[in-house]
Each structure stands twice: as C-alpha cells, then as structure tokens.
N, C-alpha and C positions, 0 to 999 in steps of 0.2 A: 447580757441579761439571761436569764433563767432560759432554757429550752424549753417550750410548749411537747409534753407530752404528746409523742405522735397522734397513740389513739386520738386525739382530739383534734388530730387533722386528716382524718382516713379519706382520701378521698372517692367519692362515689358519682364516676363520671360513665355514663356509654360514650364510650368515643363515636359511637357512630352519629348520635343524633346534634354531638356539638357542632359551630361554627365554624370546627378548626378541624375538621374530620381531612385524614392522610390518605394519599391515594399510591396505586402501586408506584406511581411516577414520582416518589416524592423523590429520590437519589437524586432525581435531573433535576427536580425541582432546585434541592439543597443545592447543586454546584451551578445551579445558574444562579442561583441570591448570592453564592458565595464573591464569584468572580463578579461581580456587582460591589466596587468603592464605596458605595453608599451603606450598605450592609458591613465593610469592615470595619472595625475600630482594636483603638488599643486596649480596649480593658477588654476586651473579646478573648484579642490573642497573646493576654499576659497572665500570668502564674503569679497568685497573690501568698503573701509571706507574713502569715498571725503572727504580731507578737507583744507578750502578756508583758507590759512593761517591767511590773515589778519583779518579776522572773526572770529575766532576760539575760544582765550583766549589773553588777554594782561596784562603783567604784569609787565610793567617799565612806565605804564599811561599815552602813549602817544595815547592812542588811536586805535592803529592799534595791531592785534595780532603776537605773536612772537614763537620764539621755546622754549622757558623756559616757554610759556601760555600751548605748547601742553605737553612739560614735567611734568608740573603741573597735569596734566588731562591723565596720560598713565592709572593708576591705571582702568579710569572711560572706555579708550576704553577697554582695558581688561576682564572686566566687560560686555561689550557688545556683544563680542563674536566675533567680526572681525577678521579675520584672515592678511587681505594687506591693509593698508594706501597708499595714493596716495594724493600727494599733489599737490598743483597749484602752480606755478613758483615763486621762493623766490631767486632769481636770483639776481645783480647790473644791477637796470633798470631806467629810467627815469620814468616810472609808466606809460605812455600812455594809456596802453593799460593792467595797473592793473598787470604789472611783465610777459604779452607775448612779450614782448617788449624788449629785453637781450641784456646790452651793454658788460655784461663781463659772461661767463658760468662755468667761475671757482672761482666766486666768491659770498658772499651771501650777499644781501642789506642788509643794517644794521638796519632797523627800525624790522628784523626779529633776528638778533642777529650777532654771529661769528661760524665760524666753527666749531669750539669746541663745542657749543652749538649743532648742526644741527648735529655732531657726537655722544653727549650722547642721544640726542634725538631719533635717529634712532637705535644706543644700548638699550634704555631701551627699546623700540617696540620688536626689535626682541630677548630680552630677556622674553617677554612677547608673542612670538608666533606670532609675526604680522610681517610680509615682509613690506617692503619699494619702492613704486613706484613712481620711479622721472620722474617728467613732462619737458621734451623734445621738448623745440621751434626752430626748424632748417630749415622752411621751407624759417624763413627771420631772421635778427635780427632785433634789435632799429638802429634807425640812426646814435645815439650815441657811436655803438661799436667801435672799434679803427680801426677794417677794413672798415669798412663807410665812416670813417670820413678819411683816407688815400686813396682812392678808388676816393673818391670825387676832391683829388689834382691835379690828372693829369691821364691820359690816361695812361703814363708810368708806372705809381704806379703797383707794382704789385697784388695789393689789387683790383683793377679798376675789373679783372674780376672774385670778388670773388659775384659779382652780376650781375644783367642781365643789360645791358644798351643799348640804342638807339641814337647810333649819329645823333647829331640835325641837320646835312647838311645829310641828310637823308632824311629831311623831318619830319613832323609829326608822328610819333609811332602808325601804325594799334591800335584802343580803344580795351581796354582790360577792362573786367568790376571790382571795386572794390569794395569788402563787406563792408567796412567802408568811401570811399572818393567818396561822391556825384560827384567829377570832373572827378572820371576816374582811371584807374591803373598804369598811366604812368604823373612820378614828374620829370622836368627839373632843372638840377644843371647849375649855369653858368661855376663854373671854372674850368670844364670840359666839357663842351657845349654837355652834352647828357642829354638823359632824363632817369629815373631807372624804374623800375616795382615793385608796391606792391599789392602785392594781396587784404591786408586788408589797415589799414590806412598807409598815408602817411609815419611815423615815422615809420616803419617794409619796411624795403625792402628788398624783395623776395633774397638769395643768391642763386647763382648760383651754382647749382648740376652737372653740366654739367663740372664744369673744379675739375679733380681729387683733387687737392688740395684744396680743399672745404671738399669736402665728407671725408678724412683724418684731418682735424682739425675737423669736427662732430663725428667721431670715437675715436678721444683722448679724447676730453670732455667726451664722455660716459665710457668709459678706466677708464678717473681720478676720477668718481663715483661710479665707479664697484667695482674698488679698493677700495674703501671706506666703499664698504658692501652695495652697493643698489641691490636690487634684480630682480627690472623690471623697462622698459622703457613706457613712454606712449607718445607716440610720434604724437605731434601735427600736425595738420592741415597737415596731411603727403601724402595722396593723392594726393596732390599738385606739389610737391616739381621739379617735373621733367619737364620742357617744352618744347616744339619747340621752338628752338630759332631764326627759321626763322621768328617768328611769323607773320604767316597766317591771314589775314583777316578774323575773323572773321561772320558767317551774322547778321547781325540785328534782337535782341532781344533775343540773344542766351544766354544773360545770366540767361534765365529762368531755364535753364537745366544747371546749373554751374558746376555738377560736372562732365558734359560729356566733356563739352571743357575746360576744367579748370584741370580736375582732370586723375590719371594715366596715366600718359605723357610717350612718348617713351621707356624713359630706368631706369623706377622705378622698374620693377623689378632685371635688372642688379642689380641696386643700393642697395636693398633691400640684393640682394644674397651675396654683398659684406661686408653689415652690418652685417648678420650671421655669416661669415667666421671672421669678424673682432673682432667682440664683443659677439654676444649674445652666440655661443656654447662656445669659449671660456673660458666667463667667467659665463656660465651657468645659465645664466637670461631669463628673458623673455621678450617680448616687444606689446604692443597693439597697432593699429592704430588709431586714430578718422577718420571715415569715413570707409567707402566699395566699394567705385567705384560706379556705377552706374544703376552695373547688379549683379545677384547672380555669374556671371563665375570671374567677375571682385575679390567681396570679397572672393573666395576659390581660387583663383590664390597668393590672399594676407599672407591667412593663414592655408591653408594648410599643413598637418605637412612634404610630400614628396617633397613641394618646396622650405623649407630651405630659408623661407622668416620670415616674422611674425609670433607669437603664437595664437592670440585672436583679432578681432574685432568687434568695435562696429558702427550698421549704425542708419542711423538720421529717417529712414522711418513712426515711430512711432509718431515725435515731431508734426507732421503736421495735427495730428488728433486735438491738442488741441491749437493752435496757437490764436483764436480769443476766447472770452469769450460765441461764441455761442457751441461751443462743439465741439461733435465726438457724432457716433453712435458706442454700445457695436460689434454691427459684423465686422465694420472697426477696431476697434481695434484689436478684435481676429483673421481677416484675417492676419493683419501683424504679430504677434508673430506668429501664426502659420506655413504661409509661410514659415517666416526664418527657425524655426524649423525643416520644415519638409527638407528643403535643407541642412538645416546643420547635420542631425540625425546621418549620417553614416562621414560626413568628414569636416573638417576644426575644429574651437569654436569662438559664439562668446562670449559678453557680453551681460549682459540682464541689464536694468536701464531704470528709469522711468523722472530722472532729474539729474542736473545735474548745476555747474555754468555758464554755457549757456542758461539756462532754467529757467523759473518759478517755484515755489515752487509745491512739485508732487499735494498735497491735493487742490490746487484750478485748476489743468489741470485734474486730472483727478476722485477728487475725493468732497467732499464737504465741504465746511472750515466753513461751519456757526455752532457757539456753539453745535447745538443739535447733531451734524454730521459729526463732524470735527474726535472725536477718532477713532469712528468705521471705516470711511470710510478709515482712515489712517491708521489703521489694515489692513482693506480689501489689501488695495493696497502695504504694504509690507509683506504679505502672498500670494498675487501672485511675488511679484518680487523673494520673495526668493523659491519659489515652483517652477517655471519653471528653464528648463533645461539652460545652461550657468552662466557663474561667473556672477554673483550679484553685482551691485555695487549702493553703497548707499550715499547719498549725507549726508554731516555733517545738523544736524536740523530735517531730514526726519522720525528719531526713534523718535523722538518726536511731529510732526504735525505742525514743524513752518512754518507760511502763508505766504502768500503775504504781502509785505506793501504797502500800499494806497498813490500814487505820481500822482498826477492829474495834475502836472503842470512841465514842460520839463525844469523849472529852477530848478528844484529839481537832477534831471538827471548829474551823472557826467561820466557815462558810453560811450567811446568813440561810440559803437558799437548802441547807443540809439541814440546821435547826429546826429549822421553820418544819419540814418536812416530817423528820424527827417527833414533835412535839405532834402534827397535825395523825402521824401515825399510832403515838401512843394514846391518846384521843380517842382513837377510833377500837381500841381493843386488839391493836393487831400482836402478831408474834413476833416481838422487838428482837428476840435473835434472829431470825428470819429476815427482817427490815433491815439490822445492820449488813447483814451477810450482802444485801442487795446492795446497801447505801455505800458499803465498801468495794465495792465493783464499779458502781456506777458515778459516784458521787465526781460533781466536776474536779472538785481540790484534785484527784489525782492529775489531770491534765495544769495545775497551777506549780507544781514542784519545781526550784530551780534549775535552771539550761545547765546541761553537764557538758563544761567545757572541756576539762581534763580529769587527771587522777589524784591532784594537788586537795587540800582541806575542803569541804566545801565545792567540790566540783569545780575552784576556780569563779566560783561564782560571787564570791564575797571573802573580803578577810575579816569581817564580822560575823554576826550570830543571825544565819538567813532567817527571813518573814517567815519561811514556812521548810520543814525538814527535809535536806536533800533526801534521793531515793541513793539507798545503799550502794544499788547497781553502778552507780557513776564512775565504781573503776575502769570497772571491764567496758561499757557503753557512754562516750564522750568524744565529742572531736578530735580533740589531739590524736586518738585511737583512732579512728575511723579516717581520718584524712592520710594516714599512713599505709594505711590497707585498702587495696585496690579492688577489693570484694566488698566493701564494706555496705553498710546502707547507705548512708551518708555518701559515697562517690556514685553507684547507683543513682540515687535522685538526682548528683548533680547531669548524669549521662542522659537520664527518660527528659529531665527541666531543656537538656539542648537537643533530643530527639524531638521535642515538639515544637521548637521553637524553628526545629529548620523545616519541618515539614505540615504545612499547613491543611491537610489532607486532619490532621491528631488537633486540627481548629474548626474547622468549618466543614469539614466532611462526613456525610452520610451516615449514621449510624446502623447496623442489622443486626439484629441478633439471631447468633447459629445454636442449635441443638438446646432448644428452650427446658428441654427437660431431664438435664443431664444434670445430678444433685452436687457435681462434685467438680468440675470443667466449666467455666464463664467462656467462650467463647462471643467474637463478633468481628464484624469489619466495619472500617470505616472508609469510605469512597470521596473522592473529589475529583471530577474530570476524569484525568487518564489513571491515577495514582490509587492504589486500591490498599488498605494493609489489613493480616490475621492479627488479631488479639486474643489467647492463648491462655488463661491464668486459673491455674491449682489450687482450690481453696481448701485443698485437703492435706493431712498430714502422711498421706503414703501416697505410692505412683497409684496414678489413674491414667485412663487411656481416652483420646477421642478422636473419634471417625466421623471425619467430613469429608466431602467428593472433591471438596476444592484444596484440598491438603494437598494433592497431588501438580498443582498447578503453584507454587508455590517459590518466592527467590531468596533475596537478601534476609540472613537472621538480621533485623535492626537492633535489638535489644535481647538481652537474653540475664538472668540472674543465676546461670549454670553454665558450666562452658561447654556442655554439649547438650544435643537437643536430639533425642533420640526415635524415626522416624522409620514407618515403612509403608508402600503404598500411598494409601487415603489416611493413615490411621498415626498419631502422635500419643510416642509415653513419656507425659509427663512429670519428670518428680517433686518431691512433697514442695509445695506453694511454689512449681516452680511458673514464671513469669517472662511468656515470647511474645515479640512483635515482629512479625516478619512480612517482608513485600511480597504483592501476587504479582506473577508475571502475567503479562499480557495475550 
C-alpha cells in the first residue's frame, strides 16, 4: 500500500517526560534483556527478503512473475542468507491497485499460478530455513469481492454492513481525505442510495471493523494460511482499519497529518487483542504492522510484547528525508534511526528498511546511482541496514544495486497511486514539470522493474513482453555479473547477511551513537556483554576523516567494502561511501 507521507507522521515526543525515558544504564540494561530466552525470537534475529511477485521471475512468458519463477530461484535466495520471505499480495484481484485490491483471500490469481504451486513454493523456503510472510489487505477489499458487490444490492443485504456507508438522505458524507482519489474518500452507489468510504482508491473500500463479523471472516482467512504453514502476517495499511463511525467533521487541511485523524481509531486495540487470542499465539506466528501511529506511545502500545497485540513495527519517519531529488542532510537521517532506537532499546521491536515497493530504489534515495558510485554506496547502505538493531528487511534488487528507471512522461505511469497523485496535483495548479521531475525520482514504479538476472533479453526475466520495462542498466548490473565478482554488491550483502547472523552483538546489542554532528561520517557501536563493535559509514562521495578516542583501541576489520582501511592514531580516512565494521578490543 501507498506510503503515508512522512510529514504526517513527524513525531513530537520529549523523551524525557515519556514512560519509556532511557537511562545512562540502558547498555547493561540491553544485554541483560538480551541474554534473557524470553526476549529472543526468530523474527528478531532474521533478515527479511521483499519480493514483488510479479517482478521477480516468469516462467510460463507471459510476462508477469509467478511461483514456479520463485521456485526456480530458492536455490539463489538460500544462497543469500535470508532467513523470512515476505511477499506482496498474489491474491484473486482485478489488479487495480497491483493485488492490494483482493476480491477473493482464499484464493490465488492465476497469472501467479495454483495452490499447489504457492504450497511447494513455501515448502521449499522453509526447507531451506527461510519463514514465509503473508501480506495481509484487511483494512478494505476490491470492489469486486463478493461482499461488495452483495452489500451494493440493498441495505437489507447482510453484506451492506460489512463496509462503512453513508446514507445519501443524510445529506452529503463529512470529506474524508483519499490517498489515491483526487475527488475525496466517500463514492456514491445508486442502488443502495448511500455513499462508501475508501481510504485509498475508489476500487478498495474501507470494510468495516466495527461489526464483529468482519473481524471473524479476517481471522478465518489468516486461520486457512496458518494451516498452510505460513509463519507471519504483515498486515497492511493496519493503523487505519478502526474508525468513528460517527464521522466527525473533520477541520480543514487536516489531511496533512493523516495518521493522526486517519490512523488508531477507537478500538484497534480491542481488535488487535482479539487477533492475538484468535490467531497469532495460537497458531504461533507473528505479525508486523505498516505504520506506528503517530507518536512513540502510539507504536509501543502496538508492539509491545506485555499488550498481546503485535510483534514488530515498521514507521515511515525516515521516507521523508528523501522524497524529492534535493536530498536529506546526514544528521537528519541519524536523528531518526536513532530516536527510534533509543525508544525502542529496552521495549517493543521494530523493523529497520531503507525501501521498500512503496518507495524508490534505496541507491538513488539515499545513496549514489551514477557508474563511479553506485557499488560502494550500495554496500554502504546495506552495511548499515543490516548493522543496526531491529529486523532487517531487504527489498528484492537492493543486494544488487538496481536503480531507478528514467519515466519522464506520466503516459509511461500505470501506477494507480502515481495517477491519482498526478491528477490531485494538477488540481491544485501546481508546476507539472516540477511534479514530474519529483514523481520521476520518487514514484514507487521505479522500485517495481523487473529482477535483472543476467545480460540475456529481458534481464532473463521473461521470454515474453515484461508487465513493466526492464531498466536499460541490466547489462552491466545483474546476478550472473555480480555472483562472479567478488567485490560486487550482491557478494557484499551476502558477507554483512552472515556477519550478523554469527554475531549476535549486530542483533540485540546496545546502540550509541558517536560524533552526532559530523555531516559526512555515521558513526556508532553496538555492545552486548563483553563484545563491542565500530560502525564506520561514508555517506559522501570523497574521503572524509573521523576522530574518535576509541579508534585507537580498535581489533578485527570484520567487514570492509575497500581492501584497505587507512588509519592513524585516534583518527580514520575514509573513502567515498566507504563501509567498516571492526571489533574493539577489550
């Protein structure tokens, strides 16, 4: 689903006055929870591995990827070190909105295969050590599910209030703002003379959480997956899902702040306590949110392990540094990872991830895509995703450095969520070259391009005519290529995926952060017990230098994306985006 614009989750905490306020002792604190069984788990200390199904691999040439493309390719995620898969919606959907859009949730669109398939497929994963996490659209379905389209017949239906609606001798429906419908959140049916609510586009309309037998048809669907052998939920656009159904008037221009009026509604967490009790200890899963509320009390109310709500979330506060193609500054970045950090150290977990199929590709948001700068920077940046504390999660193409694709012109666009935007922009009078220039940087479709396997037609991605245009680069930047060269990005991640898997210090250990106001050098350590390690990472494109007291105390390089690492005293020069992990000695 759509990304929630940062701005509209800024968060505005004094750490000091919260419940959850850090003290100098929190290190000891950390590695006494750590070394605490109760506090371990595996989604904790596994590296999770996005992938866009229809992107992926295709292997019946029609274009679009399937589950016999990713059974083809278990062997290669194996190889990578991933421990959880997480897929994007391969549901029976009309595609609106690319499979968030689910007219049936017990069943699989066929252009992805059959059941059978999506069973060996999930068997060979976790024959191979990798969990399986199914993506979870409940906050609406398609219009075309069967309760839509019964719901639509008559007010008697009993389907009618499996959604939210507004009778039209009511009057007009208080505006509700929509993420994808320039007109608004509220669509009039006639033959039922009311009007529905969607949050994102028209075709998703918001079901209603509110009448129990909702929430028990969302509980079977996850039931008849559980039983299947899936291991966690990632439950979409979930913040939402609860509203006032008196719906209050909003004021004007509130949808700047979307997830304050929009998001954690009355009795999500009811809801939430009942999906625990229904499904997740049951049947011994886990589940992630998208999205955290608003405030830090909001996301540890969410996941918390003593509210028996959710396991793990992930918030959008980070996307916002890199949204236009003028940038982010290094200490904005490191404020937000570290905030969360330091709120989360002692309670809750979330996810750490840098992109995502809502996003742009990580190396032109945060990193540098041009030939000279594209490998190392793309090292840099998944040697800190996987170095800092929380589960990792890695989008399919990111172990390799795949770009942006170049769409300069909005007929290229078949992304509901790009239209929509589009239209809501021209609308408003803005400077549509200006808005392309942005849409073309930002817009998710570049993160949806097909997987560049090799240098063959097609990236080897299809002997068909792909869903969507491979990216040119796929000669020079593709597996085959990168699994031959022992510098490459692609061998890299697979080295940082097993430097953390052996040392558990890069999972539950202590975060700091060193020289907070250095624009150019991320520095920090992370601690567990006796085991301490530097973290080291250039986010610039020429050498920079940084002096710390502890540089000098200094052992094992663990990791490095330069074969030397050039050192004097207290003081390291490092070159362009170069990326250390090295032990302290004791």
């Amino acid at each position: 689903m759509k990304s929630i614009l940062p701005t509209l989750l800024i968060i505005m905490i004094i750490m000091s006055c919260t419940k959850h306020k850090k003290t100098q002792g929190q290190a000891d604190v950390t590695s006494e929870i750590a070394s605490n069984d109760t506090f371990k788990k595996w989604w904790k200390e596994g590296v999770l591995y996005q992938i866009y199904p229809q992107s992926f691999n295709d292997t019946d040439g029609d274009g679009f990827g399937d589950f016999r493309g990713v059974i083809e390719k278990l062997d290669y995620l194996e190889r990578l070190g991933i421990t959880m898969v997480w897929m994007n919606p391969f549901f029976e959907s009309p595609l609106v909105d690319n499979g968030y859009d689910v007219s049936n949730y017990k069943a699989i669109h066929p252009r992805y295969g059959t059941m059978d398939d999506f069973q060996e497929m999930m068997d060979g994963m976790q024959a191979r050590g990798i969990k399986f996490v199914l993506d979870v659209v409940v906050n609406h379905s398609s219009n075309e599910h069967e309760w839509f389209k019964q719901a639509c017949s008559s007010r008697d239906n009993k389907y009618y209030n499996y959604y939210h609606w507004w009778p039209a001798e009511k009057g007009k429906p208080p505006h509700r703002h929509s993420l994808f419908d320039p007109e608004g959140g509220w669509d009039y049916v006639e033959s039922n003379n009311s009007y529905y609510l969607h949050t994102f586009a028209e075709e998703q309309p918001d079901l209603n959480w509110e009448n129990p037998k909702v929430r028990q048809e969302v509980y079977d669907i996850m039931k008849f997956w559980a039983k299947k052998g899936v291991n966690g939920f990632r439950m979409d656009a979930f913040q939402f899902v609860s509203k006032d159904t008196t719906f209050p008037q909003f004021p004007k221009g509130h949808e700047k702040d979307f997830a304050k009026w929009y998001g954690m509604g009355p009795h999500l967490h009811d809801y939430l306590k009942e999906m625990y009790n229904e499904v997740i200890e049951p049947y011994n899963v886990f589940a992630v949110a998208e999205g955290a509320g608003s405030t830090f009390q909001d996301a540890h109310d969410l996941v918390d392990a003593d509210r028996n709500e959710l396991q793990t979330a992930y918030h959008f506060d980070y996307v916002g540094l890199s949204r236009t193609p003028e940038g982010y500054t290094l200490s904005e970045f490191k404020e937000v990872f570290t905030k969360w950090d330091r709120e989360f150290a002692e309670e809750g977990w979330l996810a750490i991830f840098l992109s995502n199929h809502d996003n742009s590709r990580l190396v032109n948001r945060f990193g540098n895509p041009s030939p000279e700068f594209r490998r190392v920077s793309t090292q840099m940046l998944n040697t800190f995703l996987l170095s800092m504390r929380g589960t990792p999660y890695t989008y399919y193409g990111d172990e390799l450095g795949m770009t942006n694709i170049d769409m300069p012109s909005i007929e290229e666009y078949v992304d509901v969520s790009a239209i929509g935007e589009y239209g809501m922009a021209k609308a408003r009078g803005e400077d549509m070259e200006a808005f392309m220039k942005t849409l073309n940087y930002n817009s998710r479709e570049n993160a949806r391009t097909p997987m560049q396997w090799d240098d063959s037609q097609n990236a080897g991605f299809t002997t068909g005519i792909p869903w969507k245009r491979v990216n040119d680069n796929y000669t020079s930047i593709n597996v085959a290529a990168q699994e031959k060269d022992p510098n490459s990005v692609l061998n890299h991640f697979k080295k940082m995926v097993k430097l953390r898997k052996d040392n558990e210090v890069l999972v539950y250990g202590a975060y700091t952060l060193l020289d907070k106001d250095n624009e150019e050098v991320y520095s920090f350590t992370r601690t567990l017990d006796d085991q301490k390690v530097l973290v080291l990472l250039n986010f610039t494109d020429h050498e920079s230098e940084v002096t710390l007291p502890l540089i000098e105390n200094t052992g094992e390089i663990l990791i490095n994306n330069y074969e030397d690492l050039v050192t004097k005293a207290n003081t390291v020069n490092l070159k362009p985006y170069q990326a250390v992990i090295i032990s302290m000695n004791h």
